[in-house]
C-alpha positions as CSV (number, residue, x, y, z in Angstrom):
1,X,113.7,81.8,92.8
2,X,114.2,80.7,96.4
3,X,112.8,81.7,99.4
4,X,116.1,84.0,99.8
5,X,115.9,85.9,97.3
6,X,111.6,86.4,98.0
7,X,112.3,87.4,101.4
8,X,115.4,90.2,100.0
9,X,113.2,91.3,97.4
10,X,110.4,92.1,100.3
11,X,112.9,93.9,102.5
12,X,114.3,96.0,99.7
13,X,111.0,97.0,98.8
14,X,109.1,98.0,101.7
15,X,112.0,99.3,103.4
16,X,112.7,97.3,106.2
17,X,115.1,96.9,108.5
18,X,116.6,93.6,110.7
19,X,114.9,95.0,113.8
20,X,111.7,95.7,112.0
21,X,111.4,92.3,110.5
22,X,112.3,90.9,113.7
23,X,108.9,93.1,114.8
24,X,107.2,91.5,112.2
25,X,107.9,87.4,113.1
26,X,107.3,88.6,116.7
27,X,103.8,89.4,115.8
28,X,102.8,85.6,115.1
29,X,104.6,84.9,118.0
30,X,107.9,83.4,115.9
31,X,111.5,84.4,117.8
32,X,114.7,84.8,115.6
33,X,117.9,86.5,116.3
34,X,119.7,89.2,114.4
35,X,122.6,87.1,113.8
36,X,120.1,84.3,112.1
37,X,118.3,86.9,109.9
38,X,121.3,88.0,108.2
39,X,122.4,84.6,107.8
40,X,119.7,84.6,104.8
41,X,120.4,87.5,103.7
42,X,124.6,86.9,102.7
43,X,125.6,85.7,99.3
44,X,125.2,81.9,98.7
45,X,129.2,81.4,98.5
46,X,129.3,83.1,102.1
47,X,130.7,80.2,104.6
48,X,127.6,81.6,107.4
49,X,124.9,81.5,104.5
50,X,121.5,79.6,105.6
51,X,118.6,78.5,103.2
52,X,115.5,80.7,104.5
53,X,112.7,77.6,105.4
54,X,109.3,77.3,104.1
55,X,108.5,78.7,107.8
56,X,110.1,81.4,108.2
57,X,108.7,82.9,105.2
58,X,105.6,81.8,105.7
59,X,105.8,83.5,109.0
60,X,107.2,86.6,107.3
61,X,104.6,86.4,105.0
62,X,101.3,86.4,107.7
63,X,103.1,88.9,110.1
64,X,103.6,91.3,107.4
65,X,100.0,91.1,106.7
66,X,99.1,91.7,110.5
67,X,101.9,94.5,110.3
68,X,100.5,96.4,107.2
69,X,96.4,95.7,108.0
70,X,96.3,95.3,111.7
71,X,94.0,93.0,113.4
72,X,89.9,93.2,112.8
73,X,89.9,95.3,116.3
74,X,92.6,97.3,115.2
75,X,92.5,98.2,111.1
76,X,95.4,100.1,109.7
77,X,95.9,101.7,106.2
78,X,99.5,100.3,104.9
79,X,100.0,103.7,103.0
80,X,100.9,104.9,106.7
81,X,103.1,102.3,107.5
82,X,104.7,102.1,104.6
83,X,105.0,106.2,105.1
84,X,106.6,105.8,108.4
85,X,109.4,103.5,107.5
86,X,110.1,106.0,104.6
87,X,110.5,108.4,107.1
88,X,112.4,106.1,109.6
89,X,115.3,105.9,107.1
90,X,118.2,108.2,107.3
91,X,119.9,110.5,105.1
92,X,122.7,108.9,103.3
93,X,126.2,110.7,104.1
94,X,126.3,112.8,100.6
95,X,122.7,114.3,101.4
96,X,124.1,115.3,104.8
97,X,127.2,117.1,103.0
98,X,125.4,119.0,100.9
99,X,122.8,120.2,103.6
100,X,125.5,120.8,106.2
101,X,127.9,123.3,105.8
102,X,131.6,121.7,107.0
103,X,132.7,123.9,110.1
104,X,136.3,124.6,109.9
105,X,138.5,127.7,112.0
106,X,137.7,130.5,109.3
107,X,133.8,129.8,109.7
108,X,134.2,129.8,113.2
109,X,135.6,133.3,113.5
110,X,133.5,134.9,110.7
111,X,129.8,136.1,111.9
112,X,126.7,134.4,110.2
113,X,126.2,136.9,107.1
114,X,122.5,137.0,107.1
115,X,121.3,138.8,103.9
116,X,117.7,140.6,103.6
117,X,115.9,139.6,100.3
118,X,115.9,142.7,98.0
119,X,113.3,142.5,95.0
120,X,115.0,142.6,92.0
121,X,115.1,145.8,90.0
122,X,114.7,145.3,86.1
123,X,117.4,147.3,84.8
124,X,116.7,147.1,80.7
125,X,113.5,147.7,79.1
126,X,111.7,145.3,77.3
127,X,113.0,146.2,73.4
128,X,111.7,144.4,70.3
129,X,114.5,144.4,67.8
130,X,114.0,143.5,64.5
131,X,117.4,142.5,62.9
132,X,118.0,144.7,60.4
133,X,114.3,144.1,58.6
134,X,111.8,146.5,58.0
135,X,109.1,144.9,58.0
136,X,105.5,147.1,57.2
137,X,102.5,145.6,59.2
């Protein structure tokens, strides 16, 4: 396993974006650009792919640490990190279509048809049928 595919498996799970992990190397003071981030993340027969360095991960590694924890003056629970980039991530396109309603001229014109809740009235009784048998008890 290379040091490609540790560094995709990491992003995939936690959730992170390029700008995130950028975040992350920034916090032990190591620059990288988006362009050179997704180098290591293309597919190895991709002309612009680039082997991720011993480094870089390594830096990854102790930023993420710093970025999950916090410092000693600073503690944080990763639970609520990890939380908050759950709730960072959008709704894919299908969620949204469901959700939203698609506005088109007909739904324009018609008013919004805002139904009160009525309880529901139980029209047959409760009857125990006994198919055909007569049984005695």
């Amino acid at each position: 396993m290379t040091n490609n595919d540790i560094f995709k498996k990491l992003r995939v799970a936690l959730m992170l974006r390029d700008d995130q992990i950028i975040e992350i190397l920034e916090l032990v003071d190591f620059r990288i650009s988006k362009s050179e981030l997704g180098a290591f993340f293309r597919d190895e027969k991709h002309p612009n792919y680039v082997e991720c360095g011993d480094q870089i991960l390594r830096n990854f590694l102790n930023g993420l640490v710093i970025h999950l924890r916090g410092t000693k003056e600073n503690p944080k629970t990763p639970k609520d990190v990890l939380a908050k980039h759950k709730a960072e991530i959008p709704l894919k396109t299908t969620e949204k279509a469901k959700s939203e309603p698609k506005t088109t001229k007909t739904n324009l014109k018609k008013k919004p048809n805002f139904k009160k809740a009525v309880p529901k009235v139980q029209v047959v009784e409760k009857v125990k049928f006994n198919n055909g048998k007569n049984k005695k008890s």
